[in-house]
C-alpha positions, -999 to +999 in steps of 0.1 A: -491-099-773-518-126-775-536-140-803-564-157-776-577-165-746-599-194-740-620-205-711-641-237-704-677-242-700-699-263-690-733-254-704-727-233-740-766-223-737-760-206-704-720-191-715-733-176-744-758-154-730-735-143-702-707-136-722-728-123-752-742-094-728-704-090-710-686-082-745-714-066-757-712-038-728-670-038-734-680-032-774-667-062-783-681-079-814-692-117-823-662-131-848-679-166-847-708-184-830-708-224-838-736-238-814-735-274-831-700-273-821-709-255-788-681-228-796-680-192-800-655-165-800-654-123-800-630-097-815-620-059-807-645-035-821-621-030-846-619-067-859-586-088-856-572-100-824-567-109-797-597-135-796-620-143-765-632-180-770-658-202-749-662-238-753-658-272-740-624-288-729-610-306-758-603-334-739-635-340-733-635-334-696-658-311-674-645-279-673-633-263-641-617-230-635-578-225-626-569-217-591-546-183-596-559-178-634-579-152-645-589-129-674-589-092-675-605-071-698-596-030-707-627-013-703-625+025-719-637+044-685-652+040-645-686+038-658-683+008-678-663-011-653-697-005-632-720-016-661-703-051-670-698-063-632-735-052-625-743-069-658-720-101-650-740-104-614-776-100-630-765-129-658-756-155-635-722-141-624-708-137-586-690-110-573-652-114-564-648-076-558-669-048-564-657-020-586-638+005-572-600+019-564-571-003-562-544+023-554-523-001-543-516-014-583-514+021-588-534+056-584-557+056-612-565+016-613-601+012-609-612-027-612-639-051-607-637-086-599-663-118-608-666-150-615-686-161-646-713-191-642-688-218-647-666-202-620-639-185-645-628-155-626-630-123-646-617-087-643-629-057-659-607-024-649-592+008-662-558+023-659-571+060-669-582+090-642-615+096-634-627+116-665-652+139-645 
């Protein structure tokens, strides 16, 4: 359905590193990293798209994040949900919601909510059962 997302920054230095350690842990790879163009982008595991992209505005503005927008990432089970919101905190990120049950989407929706350094707010969550 998409072919990419795109959020602003502010500092690329700072964005990389938390963003580099977030897809990492969703088994994401690095498609493209431009730092003299302060822009950078990750694919599936599997290579094609959809695209995840940080970089500056284009109009040349500060960036700031969207009231009511947001990004949410599949993860593949519970446990990584826990890793990439514990990882987001520890890399500069702040917690929106901790993981856990949201029956009220539905029974088996388990998500976590944060906000990255430049204030983009982020979910990571899985439709799937508990698998143990």
């Amino acid at each position: 359905m998409y072919s990419h997302v795109t959020v602003g920054i502010g500092d690329f230095g700072r964005a990389f590193a938390f963003w580099s350690a977030v897809m990492e842990a969703l088994g994401h790879r690095l498609r493209f990293h431009v730092p003299q163009q302060e822009v950078a982008a990750w694919e599936p595991a599997g290579g094609g798209r959809p695209l995840f992209f940080i970089g500056h505005p284009f109009d040349g503005n500060p960036a700031s994040a969207g009231n009511g927008q947001m990004t949410a990432f599949l993860a593949p089970g519970r446990p990584v949900v826990d890793a990439v919101h514990a990882l987001a905190l520890a890399n500069g990120g702040t917690c929106e919601g901790p993981p856990g049950l949201r029956p009220h989407y539905h029974p088996n929706y388990y998500g976590a909510y944060f906000r990255d350094p430049d204030g983009n707010k982020v979910c990571v969550c899985c439709h799937e059962p508990d698998s143990d």
